[in-house]
BASEBA-173831 format. One record per residue (C-alpha): z, y, x. Coordinates in steps of 0.001 Angstrom, whole numbers, plus 500000, padded with zeros to 6 digits. Layout:
N
ZYX
...
***
This chain:
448
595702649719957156
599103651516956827
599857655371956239
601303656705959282
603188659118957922
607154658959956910
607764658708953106
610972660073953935
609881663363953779
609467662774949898
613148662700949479
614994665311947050
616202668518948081
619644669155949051
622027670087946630
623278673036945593
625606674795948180
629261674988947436
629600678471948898
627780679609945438
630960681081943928
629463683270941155
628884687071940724
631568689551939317
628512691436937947
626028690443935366
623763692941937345
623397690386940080
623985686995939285
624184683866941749
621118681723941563
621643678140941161
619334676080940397
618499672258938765
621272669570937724
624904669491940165
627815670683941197
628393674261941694
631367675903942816
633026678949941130
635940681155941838
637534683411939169
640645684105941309
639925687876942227
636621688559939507
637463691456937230
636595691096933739
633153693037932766
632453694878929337
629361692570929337
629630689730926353
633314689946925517
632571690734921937
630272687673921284
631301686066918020
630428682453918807
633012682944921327
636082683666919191
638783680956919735
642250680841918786
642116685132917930
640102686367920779
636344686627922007
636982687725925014
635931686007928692
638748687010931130
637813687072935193
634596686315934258
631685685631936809
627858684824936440
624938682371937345
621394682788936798
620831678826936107
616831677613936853
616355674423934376
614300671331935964
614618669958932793
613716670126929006
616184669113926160
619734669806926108
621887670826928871
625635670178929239
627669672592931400
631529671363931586
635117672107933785
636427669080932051
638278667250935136
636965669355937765
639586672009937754
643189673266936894
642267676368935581
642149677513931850
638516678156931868
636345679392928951
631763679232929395
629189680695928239
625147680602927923
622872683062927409
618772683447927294
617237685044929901
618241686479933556
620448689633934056
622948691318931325
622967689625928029
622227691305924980
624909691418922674
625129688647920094
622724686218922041
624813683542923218
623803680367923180
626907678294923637
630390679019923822
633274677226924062
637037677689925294
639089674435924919
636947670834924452
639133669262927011
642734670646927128
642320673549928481
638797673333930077
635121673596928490
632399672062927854
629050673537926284
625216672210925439
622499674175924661
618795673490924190
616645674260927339
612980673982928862
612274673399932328
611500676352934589
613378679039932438
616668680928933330
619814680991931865
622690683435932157
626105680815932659
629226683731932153
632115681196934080
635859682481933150
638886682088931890
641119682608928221
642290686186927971
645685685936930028
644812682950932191
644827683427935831
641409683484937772
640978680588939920
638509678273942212
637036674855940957
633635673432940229
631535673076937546
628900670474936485
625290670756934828
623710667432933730
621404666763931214
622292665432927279
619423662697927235
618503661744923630
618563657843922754
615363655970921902
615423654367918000
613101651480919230
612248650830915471
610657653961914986
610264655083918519
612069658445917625
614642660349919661
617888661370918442
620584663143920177
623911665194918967
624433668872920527
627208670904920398
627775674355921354
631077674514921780
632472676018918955
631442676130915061
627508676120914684
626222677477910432
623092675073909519
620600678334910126
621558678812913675
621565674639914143
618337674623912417
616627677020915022
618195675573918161
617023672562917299
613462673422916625
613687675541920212
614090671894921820
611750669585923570
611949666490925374
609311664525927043
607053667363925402
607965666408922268
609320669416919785
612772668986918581
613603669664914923
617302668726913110
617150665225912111
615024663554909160
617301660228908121
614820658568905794
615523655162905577
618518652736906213
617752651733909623
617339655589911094
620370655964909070
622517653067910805
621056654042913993
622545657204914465
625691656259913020
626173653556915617
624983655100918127
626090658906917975
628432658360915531
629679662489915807
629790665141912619
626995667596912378
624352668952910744
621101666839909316
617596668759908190
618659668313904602
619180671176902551
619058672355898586
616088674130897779
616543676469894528
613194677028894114
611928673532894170
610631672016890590
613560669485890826
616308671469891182
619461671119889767
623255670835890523
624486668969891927
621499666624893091
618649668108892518
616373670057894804
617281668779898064
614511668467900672
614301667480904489
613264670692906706
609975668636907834
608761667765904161
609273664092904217
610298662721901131
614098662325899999
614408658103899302
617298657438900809
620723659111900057
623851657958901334
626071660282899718
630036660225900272
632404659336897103
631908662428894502
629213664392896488
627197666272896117
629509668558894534
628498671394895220
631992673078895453
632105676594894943
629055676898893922
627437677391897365
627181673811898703
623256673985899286
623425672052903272
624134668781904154
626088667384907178
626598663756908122
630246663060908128
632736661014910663
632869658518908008
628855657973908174
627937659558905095
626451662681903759
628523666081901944
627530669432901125
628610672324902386
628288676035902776
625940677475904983
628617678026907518
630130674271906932
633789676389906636
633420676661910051
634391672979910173
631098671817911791
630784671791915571
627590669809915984
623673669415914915
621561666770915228
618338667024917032
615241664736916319
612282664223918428
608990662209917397
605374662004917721
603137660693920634
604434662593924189
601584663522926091
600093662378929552
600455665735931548
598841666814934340
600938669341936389
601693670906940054
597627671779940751
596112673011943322
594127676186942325
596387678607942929
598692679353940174
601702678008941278
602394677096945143
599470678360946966
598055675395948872
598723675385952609
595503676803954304
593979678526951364
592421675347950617
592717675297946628
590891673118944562
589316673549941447
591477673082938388
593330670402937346
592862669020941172
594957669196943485
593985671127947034
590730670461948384
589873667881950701
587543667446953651
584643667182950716
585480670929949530
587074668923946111
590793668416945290
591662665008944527
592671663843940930
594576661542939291
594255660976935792
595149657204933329
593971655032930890
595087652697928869
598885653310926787
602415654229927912
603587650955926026
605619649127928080
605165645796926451
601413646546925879
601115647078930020
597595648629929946
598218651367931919
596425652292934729
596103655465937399
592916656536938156
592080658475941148
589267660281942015
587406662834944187
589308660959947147
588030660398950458
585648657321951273
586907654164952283
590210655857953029
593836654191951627
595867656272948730
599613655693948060
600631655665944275
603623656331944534
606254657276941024
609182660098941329
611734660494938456
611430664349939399
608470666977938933
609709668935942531
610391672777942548
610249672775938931
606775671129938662
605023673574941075
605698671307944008
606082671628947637
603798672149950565
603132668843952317
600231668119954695
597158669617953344
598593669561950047
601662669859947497
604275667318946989
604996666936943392
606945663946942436
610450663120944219
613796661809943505
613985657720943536
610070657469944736
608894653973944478
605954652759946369
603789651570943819
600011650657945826
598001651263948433
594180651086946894
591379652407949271
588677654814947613
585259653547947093
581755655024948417
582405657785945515
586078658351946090
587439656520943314
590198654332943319
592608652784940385
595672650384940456
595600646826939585
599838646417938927
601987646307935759
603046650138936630
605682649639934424
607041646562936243
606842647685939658
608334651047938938
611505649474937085
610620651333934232
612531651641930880
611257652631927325
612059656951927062
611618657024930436
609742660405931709
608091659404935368
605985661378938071
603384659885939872
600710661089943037
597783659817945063
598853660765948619
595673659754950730
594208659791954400
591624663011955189
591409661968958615
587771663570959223
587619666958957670
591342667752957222
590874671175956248
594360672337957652
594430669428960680
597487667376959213
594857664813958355
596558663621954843
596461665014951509
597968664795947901
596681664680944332
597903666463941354
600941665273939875
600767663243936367
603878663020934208
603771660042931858
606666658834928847
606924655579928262
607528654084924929
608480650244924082
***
């Protein structure tokens, strides 16, 4: 027995409209929303008071953001986020980031940058999915205003299979001290994993991120004067997350501790380490960001009423998702691991209806920023490159679980973050008559 019902109405929403220009006031920002394309246009915006004295925007003797208009920005995703002009217009633009919806507080930007491309921008900034961010879009003091579009995309980090850690190098824009790298990076997540600035411990970590990043920045490394084993100009040095110092791939004649205030380490172009200041002489435009530990199965977009209200007041208890002709939501859990060479996994459904058939089906997205969409009697969670995975039918209790190599069928790739849902026939006691209904939604990383 088939569905009957189009899977086409799983597809992604439509992009973001190109009439979004931007706001000339901070007051009321243009919301945008998720990764794209957005238009702006500078050409007649007047330049506010608001966050022209921000010092992580100084560039080449000025602070200032010229014709400057703003975007509340809705994340639908956790990590790093790139905003960039770079090829996408003529203009001499200058960005930046802020926490938050409405006016900035002074001194809060996030990222800031004026030239990373001739003479457009590019910034990153740590983010987690379903908060707002405040995107000021302008030009260099003395530029001319004028129309273009620019692009938010995510900075994925890149899987160490040896350790099955996840490294990735951010930068703001403009010079970042070790203090303010150190707390950006510990305000980032990926996969549900927290972020914290990188840990090199060994040689193949170490290797790793030089072949693979291969950028300047900042490392978790720093002298501690009040450790037993402190001395100049080796002693005392300790990684941010405790583990122990054993592997030091210092640069010719460091650490030197020049000046006397060389406490903070950064791992050079050439691939090796060198103290600095705390500010790294305002010579250090980058941080890198480690993620590690086991990234949990999460359960999201459920159906008892605290995020999209289910379509006929028919919520489920929680964790389900909206109730079904038996007065329960249905519910999809898994066994097994996320390994992809193990290929244990398996979906589990439950408090289905009898003898009826039930879709697993993967998404790369979690929909509406995880709180889903209204679909039949239920909410559609996962979208964006859905892959039919199997049709099981529920047994005399309502259960049903796969029988597939999920990671197989779904083309699946080690650091991969998926979606997956039940959607299942109700055709008896369809609480809201359209005779089909959906689980919750289960988010799932896969390792190697």
């Amino acid at each position: 027995m088939k569905l009957a019902y189009s899977f086409a109405l799983l597809a992604l929403f439509a992009a973001p409209s190109f009439a979004l220009q931007g706001s000339d006031s901070c007051a009321t920002p243009t919301p945008i929303a998720g990764i794209g394309s957005f238009a702006f246009d500078t050409a007649t915006a007047t330049t506010g008071i608001e966050a022209q004295l921000e010092s992580i925007c100084y560039a080449f003797g000025s602070s200032g953001v010229d014709n400057d208009v703003w975007f509340e920005w809705t994340s639908d995703i956790d990590g790093v986020a790139v905003v960039t002009t770079c090829l996408l217009t003529g203009d001499d633009t200058k960005i930046a980031a802020y926490p938050g919806g409405g006016c900035p507080a002074a001194n809060t930007a996030l990222a800031c940058n004026d030239d990373a491309c001739a003479y457009q921008s590019k910034i990153e900034f740590p983010v987690v999915n379903g908060s707002t961010y405040m995107i000021q879009m302008g030009n260099f003091p003395g530029s001319s205003g004028a129309t273009g579009t620019f692009e938010i995309t995510p900075d994925l980090p890149l899987l160490n299979p040896t350790n099955g850690h996840y490294y990735d190098w951010v930068s703001p824009g403009v010079a970042i001290d070790w203090d303010t790298a150190r707390l950006q990076a510990q305000a980032s997540t990926y996969q549900g994993l927290s972020g914290h600035l990188a840990s090199v411990t060994d040689v193949p970590e170490h290797l790793f991120i030089v072949q693979n990043l291969g950028q300047p920045g900042w490392l978790g490394l720093y002298q501690d004067h009040n450790d037993p084993s402190y001395s100049e100009p080796f002693g005392g040095f300790v990684w941010t997350t405790g583990e122990p110092v054993g592997f030091a791939p210092w640069g010719g004649g460091e650490p030197n501790n020049g000046g006397g205030v060389e406490d903070y380490v950064e791992l050079t172009a050439a691939g090796s380490w060198n103290d600095m200041p705390l500010n790294g002489n305002n010579l250090i435009f980058g941080y890198y960001v480690e993620y590690e530990g086991s990234a949990p199965t999460t359960s999201f977009c459920t159906g008892e009423g605290a995020g999209t209200i289910c379509p006929c007041g028919n919520n489920g208890n929680t964790g389900e998702g909206c109730a079904n002709g038996s007065g329960s939501g249905g519910l999809l859990a898994s066994s097994g691991s996320t390994s992809l060479s193990a290929a244990d996994l398996i979906l589990e459904g439950s408090q289905l209806i009898s003898s009826q058939p039930g879709l697993y089906f993967q998404g790369n997205n979690a929909i509406n920023g995880g709180l889903g969409v209204v679909f039949g009697d239920g909410l559609r969670c996962a979208g964006g490159g859905v892959i039919r995975l199997q049709v099981r039918f529920a047994d005399s209790s309502g259960g049903s679980q796969t029988s597939i190599d999920l990671g197989a069928a779904g083309g699946v790739s080690a650091g991969d973050l998926k979606r997956y849902q039940i959607w299942y026939r109700d055709p008896a006691g369809s609480p809201c008559g359209a005779l089909f209904n959906l689980t919750n939604g289960l988010e799932i990383a896969f390792s190697s």
